[in-house]
VMD Tcl script that draws the C-alpha trace (Angstrom):
set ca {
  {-36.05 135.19 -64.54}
  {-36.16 134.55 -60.52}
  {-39.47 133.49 -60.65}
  {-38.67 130.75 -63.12}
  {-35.78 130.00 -61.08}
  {-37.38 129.41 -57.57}
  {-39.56 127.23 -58.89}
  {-36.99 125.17 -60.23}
  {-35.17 125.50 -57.16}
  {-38.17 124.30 -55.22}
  {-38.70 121.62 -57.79}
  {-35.52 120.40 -57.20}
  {-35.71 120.67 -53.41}
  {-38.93 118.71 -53.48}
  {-37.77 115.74 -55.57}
  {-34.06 115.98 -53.43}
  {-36.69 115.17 -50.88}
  {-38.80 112.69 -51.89}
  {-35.54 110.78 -53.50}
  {-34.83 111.09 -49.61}
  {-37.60 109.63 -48.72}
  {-37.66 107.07 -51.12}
  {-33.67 106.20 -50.29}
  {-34.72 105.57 -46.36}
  {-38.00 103.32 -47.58}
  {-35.92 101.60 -49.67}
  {-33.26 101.03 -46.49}
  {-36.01 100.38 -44.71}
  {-37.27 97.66 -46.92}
  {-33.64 96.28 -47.52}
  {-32.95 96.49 -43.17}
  {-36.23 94.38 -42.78}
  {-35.15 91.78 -45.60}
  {-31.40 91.77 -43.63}
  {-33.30 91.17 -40.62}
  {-35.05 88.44 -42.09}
  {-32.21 86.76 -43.83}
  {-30.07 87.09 -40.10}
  {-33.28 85.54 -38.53}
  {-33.29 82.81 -41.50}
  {-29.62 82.24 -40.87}
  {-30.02 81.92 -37.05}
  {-32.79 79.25 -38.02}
  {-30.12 77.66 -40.57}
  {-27.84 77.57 -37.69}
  {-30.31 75.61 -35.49}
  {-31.87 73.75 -37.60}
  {-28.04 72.06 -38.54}
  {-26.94 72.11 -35.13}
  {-29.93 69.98 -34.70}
  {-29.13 67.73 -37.94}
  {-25.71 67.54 -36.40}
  {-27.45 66.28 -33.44}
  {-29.40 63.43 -35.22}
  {-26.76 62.18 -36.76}
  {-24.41 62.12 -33.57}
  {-27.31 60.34 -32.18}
  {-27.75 58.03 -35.52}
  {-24.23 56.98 -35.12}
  {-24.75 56.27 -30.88}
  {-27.94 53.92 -32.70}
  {-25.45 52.51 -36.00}
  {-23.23 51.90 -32.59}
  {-25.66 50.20 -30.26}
  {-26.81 48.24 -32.75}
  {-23.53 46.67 -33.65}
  {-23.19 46.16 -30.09}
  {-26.60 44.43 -29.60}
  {-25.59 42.53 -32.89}
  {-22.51 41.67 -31.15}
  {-24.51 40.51 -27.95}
  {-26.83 38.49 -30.19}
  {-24.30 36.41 -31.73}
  {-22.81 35.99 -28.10}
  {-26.04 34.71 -26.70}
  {-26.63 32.67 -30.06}
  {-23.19 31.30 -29.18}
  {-24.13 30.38 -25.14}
  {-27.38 29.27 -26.30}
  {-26.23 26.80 -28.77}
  {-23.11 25.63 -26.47}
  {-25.95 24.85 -23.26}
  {-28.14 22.61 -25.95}
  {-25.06 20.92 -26.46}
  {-23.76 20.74 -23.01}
  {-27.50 19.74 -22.27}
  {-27.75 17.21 -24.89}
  {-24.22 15.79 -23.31}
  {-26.20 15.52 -19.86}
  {-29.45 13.59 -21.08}
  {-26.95 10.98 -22.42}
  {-25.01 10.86 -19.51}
  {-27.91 10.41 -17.77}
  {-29.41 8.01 -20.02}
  {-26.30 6.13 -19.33}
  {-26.50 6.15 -15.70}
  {-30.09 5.19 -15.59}
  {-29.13 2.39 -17.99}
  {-25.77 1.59 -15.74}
  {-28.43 1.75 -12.42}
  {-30.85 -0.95 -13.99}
  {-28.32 -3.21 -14.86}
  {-26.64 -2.62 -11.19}
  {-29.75 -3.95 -9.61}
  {-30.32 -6.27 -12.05}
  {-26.49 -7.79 -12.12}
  {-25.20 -6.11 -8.21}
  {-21.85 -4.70 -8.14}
  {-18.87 -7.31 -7.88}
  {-16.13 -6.68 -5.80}
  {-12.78 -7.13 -7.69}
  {-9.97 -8.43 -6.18}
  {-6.11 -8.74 -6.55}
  {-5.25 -10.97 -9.32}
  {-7.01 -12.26 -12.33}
  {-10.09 -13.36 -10.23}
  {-13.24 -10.81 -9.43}
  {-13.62 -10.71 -5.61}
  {-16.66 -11.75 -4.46}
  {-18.08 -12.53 -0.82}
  {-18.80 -16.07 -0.47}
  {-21.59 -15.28 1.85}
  {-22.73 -12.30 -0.64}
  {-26.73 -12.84 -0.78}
  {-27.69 -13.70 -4.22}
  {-28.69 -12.17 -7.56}
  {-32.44 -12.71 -8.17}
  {-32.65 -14.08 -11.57}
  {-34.93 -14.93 -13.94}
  {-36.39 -18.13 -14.15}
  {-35.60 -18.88 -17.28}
  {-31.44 -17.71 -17.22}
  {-29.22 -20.38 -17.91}
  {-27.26 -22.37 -15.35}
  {-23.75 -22.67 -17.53}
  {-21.84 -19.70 -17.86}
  {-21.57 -19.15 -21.37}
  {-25.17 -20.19 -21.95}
  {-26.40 -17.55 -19.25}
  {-24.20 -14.47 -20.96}
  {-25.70 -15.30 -24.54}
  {-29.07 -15.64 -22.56}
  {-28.57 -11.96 -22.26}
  {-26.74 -11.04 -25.39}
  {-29.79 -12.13 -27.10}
  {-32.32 -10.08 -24.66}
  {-30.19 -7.36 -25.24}
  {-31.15 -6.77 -28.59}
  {-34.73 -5.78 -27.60}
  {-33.02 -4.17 -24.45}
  {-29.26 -2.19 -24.59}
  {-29.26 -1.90 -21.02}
  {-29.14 -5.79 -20.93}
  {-25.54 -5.79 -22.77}
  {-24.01 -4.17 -18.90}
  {-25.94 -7.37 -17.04}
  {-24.02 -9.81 -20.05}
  {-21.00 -7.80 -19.28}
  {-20.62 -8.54 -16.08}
  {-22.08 -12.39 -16.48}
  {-18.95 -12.68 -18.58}
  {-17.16 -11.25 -16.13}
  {-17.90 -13.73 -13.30}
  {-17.23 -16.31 -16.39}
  {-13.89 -15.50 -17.75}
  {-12.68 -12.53 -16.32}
  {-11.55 -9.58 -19.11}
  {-11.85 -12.06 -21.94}
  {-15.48 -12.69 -20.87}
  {-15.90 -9.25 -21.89}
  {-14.18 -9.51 -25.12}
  {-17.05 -12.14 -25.87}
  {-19.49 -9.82 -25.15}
  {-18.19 -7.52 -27.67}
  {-17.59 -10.08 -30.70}
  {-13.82 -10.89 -30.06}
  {-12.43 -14.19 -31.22}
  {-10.49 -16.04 -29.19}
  {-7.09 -14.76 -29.87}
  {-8.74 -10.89 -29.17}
  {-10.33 -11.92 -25.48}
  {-6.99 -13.47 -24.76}
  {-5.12 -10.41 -25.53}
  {-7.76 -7.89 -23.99}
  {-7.13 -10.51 -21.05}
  {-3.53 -10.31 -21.07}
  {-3.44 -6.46 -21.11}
  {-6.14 -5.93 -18.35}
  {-3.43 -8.16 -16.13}
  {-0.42 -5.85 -17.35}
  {-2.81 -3.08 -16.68}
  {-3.80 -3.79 -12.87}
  {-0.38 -3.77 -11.12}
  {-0.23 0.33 -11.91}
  {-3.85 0.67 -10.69}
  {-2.85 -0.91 -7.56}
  {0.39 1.13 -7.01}
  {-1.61 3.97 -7.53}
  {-3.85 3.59 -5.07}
  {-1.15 2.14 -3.00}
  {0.51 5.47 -3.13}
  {-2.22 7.44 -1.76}
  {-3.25 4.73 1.24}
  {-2.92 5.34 5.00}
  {-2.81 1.99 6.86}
  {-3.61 2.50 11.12}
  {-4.06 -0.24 13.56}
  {-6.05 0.52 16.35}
  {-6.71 -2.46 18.59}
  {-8.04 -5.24 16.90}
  {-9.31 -3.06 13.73}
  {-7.13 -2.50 10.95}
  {-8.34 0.80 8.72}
  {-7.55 1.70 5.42}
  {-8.11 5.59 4.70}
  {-7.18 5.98 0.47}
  {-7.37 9.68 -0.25}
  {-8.80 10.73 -4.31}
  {-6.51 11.14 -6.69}
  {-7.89 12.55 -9.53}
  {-5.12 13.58 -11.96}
  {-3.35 10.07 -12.01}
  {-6.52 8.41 -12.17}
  {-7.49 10.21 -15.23}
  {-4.01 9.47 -16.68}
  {-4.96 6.05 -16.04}
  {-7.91 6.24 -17.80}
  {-6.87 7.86 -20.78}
  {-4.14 5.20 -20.58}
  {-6.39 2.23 -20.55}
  {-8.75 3.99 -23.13}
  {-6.29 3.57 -25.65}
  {-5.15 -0.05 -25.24}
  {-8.96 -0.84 -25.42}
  {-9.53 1.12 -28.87}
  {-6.11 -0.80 -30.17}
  {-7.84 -3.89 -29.34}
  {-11.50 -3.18 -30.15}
  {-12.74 -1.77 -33.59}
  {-14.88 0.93 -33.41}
  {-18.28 -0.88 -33.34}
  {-17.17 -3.17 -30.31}
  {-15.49 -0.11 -28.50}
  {-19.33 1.25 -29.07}
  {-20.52 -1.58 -27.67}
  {-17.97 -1.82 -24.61}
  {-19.36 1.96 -23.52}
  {-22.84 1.01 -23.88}
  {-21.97 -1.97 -21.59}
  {-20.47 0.87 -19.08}
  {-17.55 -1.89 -19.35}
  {-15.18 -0.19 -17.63}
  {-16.73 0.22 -14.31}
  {-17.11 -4.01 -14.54}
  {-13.24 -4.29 -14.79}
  {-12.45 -1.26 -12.18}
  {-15.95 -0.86 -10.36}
  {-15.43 3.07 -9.83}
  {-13.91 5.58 -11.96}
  {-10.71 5.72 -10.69}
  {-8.97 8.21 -8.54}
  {-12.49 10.12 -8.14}
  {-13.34 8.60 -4.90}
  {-11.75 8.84 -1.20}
  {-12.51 5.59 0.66}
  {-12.37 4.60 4.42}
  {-12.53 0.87 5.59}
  {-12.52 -1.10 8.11}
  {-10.90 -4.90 8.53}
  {-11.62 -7.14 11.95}
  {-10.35 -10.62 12.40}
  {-13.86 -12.73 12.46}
  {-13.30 -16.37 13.07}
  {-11.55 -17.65 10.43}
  {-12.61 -15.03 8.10}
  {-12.48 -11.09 8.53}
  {-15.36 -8.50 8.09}
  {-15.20 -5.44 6.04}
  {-17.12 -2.33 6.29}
  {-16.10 -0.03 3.55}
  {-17.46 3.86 3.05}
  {-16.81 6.16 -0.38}
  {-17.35 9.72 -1.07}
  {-16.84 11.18 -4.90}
  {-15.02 14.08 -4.44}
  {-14.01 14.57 -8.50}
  {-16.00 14.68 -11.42}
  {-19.66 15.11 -12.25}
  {-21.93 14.43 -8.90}
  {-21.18 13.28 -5.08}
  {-22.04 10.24 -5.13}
  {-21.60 8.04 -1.83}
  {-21.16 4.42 -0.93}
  {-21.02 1.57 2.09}
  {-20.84 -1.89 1.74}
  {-20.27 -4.48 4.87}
  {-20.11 -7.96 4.77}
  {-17.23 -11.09 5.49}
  {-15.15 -12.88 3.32}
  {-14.72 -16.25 5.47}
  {-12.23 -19.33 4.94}
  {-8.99 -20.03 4.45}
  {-6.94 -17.69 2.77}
  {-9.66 -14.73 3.24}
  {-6.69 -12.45 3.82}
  {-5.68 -12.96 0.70}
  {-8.92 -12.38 -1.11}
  {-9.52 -9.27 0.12}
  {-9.44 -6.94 -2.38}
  {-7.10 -4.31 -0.43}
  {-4.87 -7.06 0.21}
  {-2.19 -5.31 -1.94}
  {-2.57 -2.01 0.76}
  {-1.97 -4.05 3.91}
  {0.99 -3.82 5.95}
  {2.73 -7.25 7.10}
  {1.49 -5.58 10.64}
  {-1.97 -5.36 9.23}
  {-1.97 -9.20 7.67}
  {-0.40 -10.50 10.84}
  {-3.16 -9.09 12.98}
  {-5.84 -9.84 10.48}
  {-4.55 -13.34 10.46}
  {-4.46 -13.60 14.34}
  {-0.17 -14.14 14.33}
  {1.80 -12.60 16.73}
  {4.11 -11.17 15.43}
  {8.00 -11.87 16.92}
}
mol new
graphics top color blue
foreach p $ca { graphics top sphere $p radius 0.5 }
foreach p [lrange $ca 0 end-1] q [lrange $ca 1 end] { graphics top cylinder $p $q radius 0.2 }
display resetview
């Protein structure tokens, strides 16, 4: 009986040890697979914190390119704003270019005080053509009709007209009937008195010796008002094709020479004879440019004084002297 026993005591002692054995292989096995699963996870880990990563960075990229969108339409927005501001240059240009030609085509008038243009009787004259009409009208419909091969011929008609008839000449020039030149006429007359107080207002008379000078400072904001002022009597009087027409024409600067208020003028009146010289010097200091001017010349006669076209700045100091009467 203890035979049969040990050996089932042994028996049992040598499975109890290879279940043993087989228990720690089998931890073994399941340790290794936990070690790979807590090396898979660590990986997981990574591999998301790196996801997370991308997509931080995606949205810094979904960002900048909203911004560069943003940018895009900005410069889109400059870009089309400078062809338009350029496209407003080349026809400024065009304008001055055309406004040049006719200048030394036509010359610049002086205008005086009054419902005639000032001009120097001793002015040298206008080369013209050898064909252009002697009579007035006949010479401004002389270039009417050459302006319709040439615009830049409606500014020399303009100011033709303007030697003709004044602000009503120009109404010709633009298709007015009678009854419309006589009104543009009438309001141009209405219209100077302000023009002259405001340049009044910002004139410095001096004598010094025998010279009288006139210093007349810019003034920009009420020569604008001016403008816009004037701008609207001529579109109540003009339709819209003969308004057209009156800026081709550069109209305005034939019934006011210079845009007003943008300039700052010094000039200079001696007594000469029976006449009195004038040297006269501008400087734009407003508005698109700095352009400069100088004129000199005499107006000679009787009554010069009184055709000077700054006669409404002088002093009764300045007129005596000009005049050559001592004053009491």
């Amino acid at each position: 009986m203890s035979k049969p026993r040990t050996v089932l005591t042994a028996a049992l002692m040598v499975f109890g040890a290879g279940f043993v054995v087989a228990m720690l292989g089998l931890l073994w096995l399941v340790g290794q697979d936990l070690a790979q699963l807590k090396k898979g996870r660590s990986d997981l880990t990574e591999q998301l914190k790196r996801v997370e990563e991308g997509t931080k960075e995606v949205g810094k990229l979904r960002e900048e390119l909203q911004q560069a969108n943003g940018e895009r339409a900005k410069l889109a927005a400059a870009v089309e704003a400078a062809t338009k501001e350029a496209a407003a240059l080349r026809g400024d240009l065009a304008a001055i270019e055309a406004r040049l030609k006719a200048v030394e085509e036509a010359g610049r008038p002086k205008l005086g005080v009054g419902l005639t243009p000032f001009k120097p009787p001793d002015a040298p004259p206008v080369p013209a053509p050898a064909a252009e009409p002697a009579d007035a009208k006949a010479n401004v419909d002389f270039w009417l009709e050459r302006a319709k091969a040439n615009p830049a011929h409606v500014a020399i008609a303009a100011r033709r007209a303007f030697f003709w008839k004044g602000a009503a000449g120009l109404g010709y020039v633009v298709g007015l009937d009678d009854a419309g030149q006589a009104k543009l006429q009438n309001a141009y007359d209405e219209f100077l008195p302000k023009v002259a107080a405001a340049e009044k207002a910002h004139a410095k008379v001096t004598l010094d010796g025998e010279t009288v000078r006139l210093d007349i400072a810019a003034y920009p904001e009420e020569g604008e008002a001016l403008r816009n002022e004037w701008g609207k009597i001529v579109a109540g009087i003009l339709t819209p094709e003969q308004t057209g027409l009156y800026k081709r024409g550069a109209m305005e600067t034939v019934l006011f020479e210079r845009r007003l208020g943008d300039y700052e003028q010094a000039v200079t009146l001696v007594k000469e004879g029976m006449g009195v010289k004038y040297d006269i010097r501008g400087r734009r200091r407003v508005g698109l440019g700095t352009g400069t001017f100088q004129s000199s010349s005499t107006v000679s006669g009787d009554g010069a004084v009184n055709r000077l076209p700054w006669r409404h700045l002088l002093t009764d100091e300045a007129i005596a002297k000009l005049r050559g009467v001592a004053q009491p």
